[in-house]
C-alpha positions in Angstrom: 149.7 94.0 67.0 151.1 90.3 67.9 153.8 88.3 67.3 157.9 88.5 67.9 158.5 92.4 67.8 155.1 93.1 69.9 156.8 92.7 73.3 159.5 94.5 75.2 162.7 92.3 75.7 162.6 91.0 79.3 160.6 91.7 82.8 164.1 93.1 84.7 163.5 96.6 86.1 160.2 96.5 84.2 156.4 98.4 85.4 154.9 94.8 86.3 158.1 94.1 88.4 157.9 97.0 90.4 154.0 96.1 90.8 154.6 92.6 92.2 156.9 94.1 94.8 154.7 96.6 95.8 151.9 94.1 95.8 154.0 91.5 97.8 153.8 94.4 100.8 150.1 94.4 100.6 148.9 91.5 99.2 148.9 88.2 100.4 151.5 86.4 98.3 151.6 89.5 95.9 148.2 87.8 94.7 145.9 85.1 95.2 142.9 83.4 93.3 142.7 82.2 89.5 144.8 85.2 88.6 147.8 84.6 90.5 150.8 84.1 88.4 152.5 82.1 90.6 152.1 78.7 89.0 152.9 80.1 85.5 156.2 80.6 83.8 157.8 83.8 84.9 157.3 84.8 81.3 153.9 85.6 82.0 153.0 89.4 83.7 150.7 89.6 86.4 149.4 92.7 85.6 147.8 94.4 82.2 146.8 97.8 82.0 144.2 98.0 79.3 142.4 95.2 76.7 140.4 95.9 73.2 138.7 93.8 71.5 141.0 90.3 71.6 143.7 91.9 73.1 145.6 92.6 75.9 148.3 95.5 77.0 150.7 94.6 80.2 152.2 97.2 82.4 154.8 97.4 80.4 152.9 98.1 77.1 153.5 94.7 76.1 150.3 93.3 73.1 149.4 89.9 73.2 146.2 88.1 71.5 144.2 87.0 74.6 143.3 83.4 74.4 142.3 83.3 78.0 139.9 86.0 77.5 139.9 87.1 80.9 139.2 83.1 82.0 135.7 83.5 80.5 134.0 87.2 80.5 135.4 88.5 77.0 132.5 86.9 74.9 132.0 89.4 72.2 135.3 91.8 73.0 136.8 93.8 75.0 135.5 97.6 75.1 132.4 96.4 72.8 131.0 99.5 72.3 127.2 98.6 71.9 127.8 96.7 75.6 129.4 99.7 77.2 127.0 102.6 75.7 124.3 100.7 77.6 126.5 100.4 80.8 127.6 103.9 80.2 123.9 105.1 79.8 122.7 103.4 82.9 125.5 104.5 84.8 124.1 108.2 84.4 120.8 107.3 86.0 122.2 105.3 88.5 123.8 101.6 89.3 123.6 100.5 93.2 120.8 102.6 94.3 118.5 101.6 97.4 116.2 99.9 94.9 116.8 97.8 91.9 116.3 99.8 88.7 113.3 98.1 86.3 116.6 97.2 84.0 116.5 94.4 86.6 112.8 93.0 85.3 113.8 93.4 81.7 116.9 91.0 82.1 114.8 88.7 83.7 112.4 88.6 80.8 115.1 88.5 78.2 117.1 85.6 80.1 113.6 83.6 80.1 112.8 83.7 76.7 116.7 82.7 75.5 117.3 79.5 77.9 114.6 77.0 77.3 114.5 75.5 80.8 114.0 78.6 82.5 111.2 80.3 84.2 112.5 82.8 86.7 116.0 84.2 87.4 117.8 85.0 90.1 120.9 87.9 89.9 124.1 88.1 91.9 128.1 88.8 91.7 130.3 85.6 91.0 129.6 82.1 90.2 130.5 80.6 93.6 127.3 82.8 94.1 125.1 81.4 91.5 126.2 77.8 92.5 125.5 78.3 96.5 122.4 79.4 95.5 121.4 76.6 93.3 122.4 74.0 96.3 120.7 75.8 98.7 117.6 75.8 96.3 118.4 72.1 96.0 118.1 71.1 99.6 114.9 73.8 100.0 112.9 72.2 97.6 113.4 68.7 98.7 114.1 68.9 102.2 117.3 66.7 101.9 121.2 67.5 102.3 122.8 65.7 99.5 124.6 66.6 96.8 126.4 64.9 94.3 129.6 65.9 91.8 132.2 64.9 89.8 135.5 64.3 91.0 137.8 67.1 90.3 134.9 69.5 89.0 134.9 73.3 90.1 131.9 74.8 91.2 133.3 77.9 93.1 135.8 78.8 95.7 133.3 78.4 98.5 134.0 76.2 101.5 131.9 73.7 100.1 133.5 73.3 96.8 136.9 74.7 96.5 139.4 72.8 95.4 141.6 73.9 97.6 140.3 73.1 101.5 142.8 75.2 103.5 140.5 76.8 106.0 137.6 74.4 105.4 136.6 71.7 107.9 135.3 68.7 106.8 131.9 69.3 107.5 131.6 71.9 104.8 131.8 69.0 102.8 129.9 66.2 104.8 126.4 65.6 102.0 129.4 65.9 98.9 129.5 62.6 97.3 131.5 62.3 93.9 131.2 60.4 90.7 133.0 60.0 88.0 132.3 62.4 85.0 130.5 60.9 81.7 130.5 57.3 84.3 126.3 55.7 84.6 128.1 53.5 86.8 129.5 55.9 89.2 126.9 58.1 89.0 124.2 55.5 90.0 126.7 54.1 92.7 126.8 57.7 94.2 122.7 58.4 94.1 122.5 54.5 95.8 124.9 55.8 98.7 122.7 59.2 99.0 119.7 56.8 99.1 116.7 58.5 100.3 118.5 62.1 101.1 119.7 63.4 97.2 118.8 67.1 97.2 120.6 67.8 93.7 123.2 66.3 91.1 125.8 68.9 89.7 127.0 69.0 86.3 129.8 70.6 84.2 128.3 71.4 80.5 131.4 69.3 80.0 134.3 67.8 81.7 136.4 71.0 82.0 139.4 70.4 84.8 142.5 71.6 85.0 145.3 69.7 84.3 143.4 67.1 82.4 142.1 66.1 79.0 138.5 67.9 78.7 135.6 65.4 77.9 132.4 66.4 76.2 129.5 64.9 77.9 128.2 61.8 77.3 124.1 61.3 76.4 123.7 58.3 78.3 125.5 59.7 81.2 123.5 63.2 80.9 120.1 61.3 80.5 120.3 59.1 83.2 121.1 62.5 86.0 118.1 63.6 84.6 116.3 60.3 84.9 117.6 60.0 89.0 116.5 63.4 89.5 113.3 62.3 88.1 112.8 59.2 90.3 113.9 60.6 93.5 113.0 64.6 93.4 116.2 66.0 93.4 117.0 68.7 91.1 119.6 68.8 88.2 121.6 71.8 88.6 124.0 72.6 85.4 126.9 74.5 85.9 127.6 76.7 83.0 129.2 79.8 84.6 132.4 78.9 83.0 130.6 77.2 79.4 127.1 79.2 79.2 126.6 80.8 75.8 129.9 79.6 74.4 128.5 76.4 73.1 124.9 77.4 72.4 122.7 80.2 72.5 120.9 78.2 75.6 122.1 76.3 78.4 124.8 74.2 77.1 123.4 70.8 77.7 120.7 72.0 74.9 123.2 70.0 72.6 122.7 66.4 74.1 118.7 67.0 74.7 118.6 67.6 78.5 116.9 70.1 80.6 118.0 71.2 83.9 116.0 72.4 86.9 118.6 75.0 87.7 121.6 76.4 86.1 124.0 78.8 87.0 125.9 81.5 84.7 128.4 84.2 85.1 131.6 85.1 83.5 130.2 86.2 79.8 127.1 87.0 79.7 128.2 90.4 80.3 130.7 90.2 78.1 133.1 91.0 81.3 130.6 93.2 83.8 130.6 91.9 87.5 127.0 90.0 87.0 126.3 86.3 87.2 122.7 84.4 87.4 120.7 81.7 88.5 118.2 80.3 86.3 115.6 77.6 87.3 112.1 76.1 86.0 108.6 77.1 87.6 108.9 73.6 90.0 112.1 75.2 92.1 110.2 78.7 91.8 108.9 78.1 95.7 111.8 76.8 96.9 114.0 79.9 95.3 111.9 82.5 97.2 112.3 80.4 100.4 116.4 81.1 100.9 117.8 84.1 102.2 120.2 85.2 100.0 121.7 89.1 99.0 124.6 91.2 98.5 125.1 94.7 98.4 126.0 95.1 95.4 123.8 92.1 93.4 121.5 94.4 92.3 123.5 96.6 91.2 121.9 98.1 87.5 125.2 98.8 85.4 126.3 95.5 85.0 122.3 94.3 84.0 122.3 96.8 81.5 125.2 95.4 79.9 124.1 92.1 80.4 120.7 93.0 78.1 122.9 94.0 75.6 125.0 91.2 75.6 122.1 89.2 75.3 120.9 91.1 72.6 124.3 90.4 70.9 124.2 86.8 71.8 120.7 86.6 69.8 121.1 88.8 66.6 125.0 88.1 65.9 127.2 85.4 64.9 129.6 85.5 67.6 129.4 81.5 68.3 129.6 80.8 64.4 132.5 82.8 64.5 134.3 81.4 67.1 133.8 78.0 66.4 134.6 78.7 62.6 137.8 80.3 63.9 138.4 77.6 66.8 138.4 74.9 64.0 141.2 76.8 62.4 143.4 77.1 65.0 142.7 73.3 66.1 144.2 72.4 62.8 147.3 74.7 62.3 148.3 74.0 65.7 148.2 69.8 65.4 150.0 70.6 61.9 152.8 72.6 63.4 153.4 70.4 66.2 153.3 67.6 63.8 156.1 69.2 62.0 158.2 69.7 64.8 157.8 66.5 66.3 155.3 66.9 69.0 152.3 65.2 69.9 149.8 67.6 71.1 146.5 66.5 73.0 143.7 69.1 72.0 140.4 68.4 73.7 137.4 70.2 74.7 135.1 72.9 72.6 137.1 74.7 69.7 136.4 77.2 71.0 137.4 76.7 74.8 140.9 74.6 73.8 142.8 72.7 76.5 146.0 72.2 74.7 148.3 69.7 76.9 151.4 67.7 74.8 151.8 63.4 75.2 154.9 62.4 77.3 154.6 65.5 79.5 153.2 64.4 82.9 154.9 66.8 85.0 154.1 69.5 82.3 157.4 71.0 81.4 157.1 71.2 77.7 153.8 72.7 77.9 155.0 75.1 80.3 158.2 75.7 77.9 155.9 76.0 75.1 153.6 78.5 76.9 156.5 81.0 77.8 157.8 81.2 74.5 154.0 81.7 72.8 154.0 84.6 75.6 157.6 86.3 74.9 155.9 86.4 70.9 152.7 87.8 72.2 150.5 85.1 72.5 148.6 84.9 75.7 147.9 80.6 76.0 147.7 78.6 79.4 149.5 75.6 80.1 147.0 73.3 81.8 143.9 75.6 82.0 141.3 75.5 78.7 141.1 78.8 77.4 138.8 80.9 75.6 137.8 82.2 72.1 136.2 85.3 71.4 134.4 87.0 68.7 136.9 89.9 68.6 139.3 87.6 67.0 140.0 87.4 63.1 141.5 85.0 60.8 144.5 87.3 60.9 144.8 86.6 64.4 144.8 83.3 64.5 146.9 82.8 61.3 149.6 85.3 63.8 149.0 82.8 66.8 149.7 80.2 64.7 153.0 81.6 63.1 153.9 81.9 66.8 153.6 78.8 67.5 155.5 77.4 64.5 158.7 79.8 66.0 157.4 78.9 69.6 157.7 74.9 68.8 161.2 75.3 66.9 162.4 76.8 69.9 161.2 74.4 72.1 162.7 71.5 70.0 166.4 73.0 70.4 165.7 73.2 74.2 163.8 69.8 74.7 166.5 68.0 76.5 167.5 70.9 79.3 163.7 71.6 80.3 162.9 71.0 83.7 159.0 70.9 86.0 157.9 74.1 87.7 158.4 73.2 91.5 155.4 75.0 92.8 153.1 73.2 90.3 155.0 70.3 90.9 154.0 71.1 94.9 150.8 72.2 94.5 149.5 68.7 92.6 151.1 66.6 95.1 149.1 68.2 97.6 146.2 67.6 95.8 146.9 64.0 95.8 
């Protein structure tokens, strides 16, 4: 289903093309958000017309092994068929209805009993949602205004956190003080200058930005935001719409020992229905049923439905055995080819959620020529975003990914010397420094 003879020969006078033109007439920029190809190599299609289990179909009928997995909500596959029986059965009794349906109650329950810290949750649409929430929580239960994150952390596309502040005034971001991920140091200096007015301390399950080397997160630094929390109120609010259930069947910073008070999920644990939560412990139950906050469609019973089966999955399956088992292996094959060929790579983060980024490439034009070719042989990677495995995948399919990128690598080698930067990334981190 992968590999050289997968894909059509070019994008001229092709479906997705024809779609980006019509899009450009009614669409700002043809496309905006995460998905926007524009800062990828015009190898890449913008638009794909179906996906099964770990893979994906362009316009254009093009296969290619998705390892971005939608940028997070293909957990257990795409089209899992115990996941969309139980969307398709609630669908026939109803899904946005003037009411919530009781499937609402039952995902609750199911959420509470799987994530250790929690006590209550809290359902709504995206995680710019969940987070907003939790901040909002934050400064209800304490009465204070500040909050503190890491530099260069995503929590959202809302004014107060996006990382891109065209539109924004500065006061969206006024009680925002930053710190430096897995830094005591930093992150005591930031709770000093909040002093008596810390409403909350974010935190990535792990040091997942784009464009740089990912960090896993250090105990000490983890301990001591719980331990400032502790001494001044404020809550600890773990972000793991991007990380939750990908590195444990709990919240993610189970694996260094540390509870939050809140955290917020979304992207997989409906294996890819519109769904994403906010989970929090009995002390920021008062506080949670203090803020006004809705949506039309948050309680919406189609996507819960499929969220209790995905958590169903999540419990009785191996799907994060799998992954990592399969993550390890294409950790490996891919240091060994690049090895091979001469390239250094730099693989950090998760196994499986792998930022792969090459040494002597600051302006990322091998990584970008790398990426293109991986896509033209039907490999779906990023160039500076992590991606994603899922429990779709099979040995096979990483042994194709990595044949790929033995071909992908030899290509690149012959073409080292006449690569050159993408201009609009180039643009684009300028102007975020």
């Amino acid at each position: 289903m992968t590999g050289p003879n997968a894909r059509a020969n070019s994008l001229v006078n092709s479906q997705d093309r024809a779609l980006r033109e019509r899009a450009a007439a009614v669409i700002p920029n043809g496309m905006y958000g995460h998905e926007s190809v524009r800062l990828l190599p015009p190898e890449f299609p913008q638009f794909f017309a179906r996906g099964q289990g770990a893979h994906l179909w362009d316009a254009d009928g093009n296969c290619y092994l998705d390892l971005m997995c939608g940028y997070g909500p293909n957990l257990l596959g795409y089209g899992h068929p115990k996941i969309d029986a139980a969307a398709a059965a609630q669908q026939r009794l109803g899904d946005a209805m003037t009411g919530p349906s009781p499937v609402m109650v039952e995902l609750a329950e199911a959420f509470v009993a799987l994530v250790a810290h929690a006590d209550w949750a809290m359902f709504c649409k995206n995680g710019t949602d969940a987070t907003t929430m939790a901040m909002m929580t934050a400064r209800a239960h304490t009465t204070k205004r500040k909050i503190i994150v890491a530099k260069g952390a995503y929590h959202g596309a809302a004014p107060w956190c996006t990382p891109v502040p065209t539109g924004t005034l500065p006061d969206d971001r006024a009680h925002s003080i930053t710190c430096l991920y897995n830094d005591v140091e930093s992150l005591e200096a930031a709770a000093a200058a909040a002093g008596d007015d810390l409403a909350g301390i974010f935190a990535s399950p792990f040091k997942h930005d784009a464009f740089v080397d990912q960090q896993l997160p250090n105990i000490a630094y983890a301990k001591r935001a719980r331990e400032i929390c502790d001494e001044t109120g404020a809550l600890l609010i773990v972000d793991d719409v991007r990380a939750g259930f990908r590195l444990a069947r709990d919240c993610s910073w189970s694996s260094v020992g540390v509870k939050p008070d809140l955290s917020c999920w979304g992207k997989s644990i409906a294996n890819g229905y519109p769904i994403s939560a906010l989970l929090g412990a009995d002390k920021a139950r008062a506080a949670a049923g203090l803020i006004y906050v809705t949506g039309s469609f948050w309680f919406a019973a189609v996507p819960m439905a499929a969220a209790l089966a995905t958590l169903r999955e999540i419990s009785a399956s191996e799907y994060l055995e799998r992954s990592e088992q399969l993550g390890l292996m294409l950790r490996a094959g891919l240091r060994e080819a690049a090895t091979r060929h001469g390239f250094a790579l730099r693989q950090t983060g998760p196994v499986q959620m792998p930022l792969i980024l090459f040494e002597e490439d600051a302006d990322f034009r091998i990584g970008y020529a790398w990426s293109a070719q991986m896509v033209k042989r039907g490999i779906y990677v990023h160039p500076w975003h992590n991606m994603f495995l899922c429990a779709a995948m099979t040995e096979r399919d990483i042994a194709e990914a990595l044949q790929a990128a033995d071909a992908s690598f030899e290509a690149l080698k012959a073409q080292r010397t006449q690569l050159v930067p993408h201009t609009g990334l180039m643009a684009m981190l300028a102007a975020r420094h």
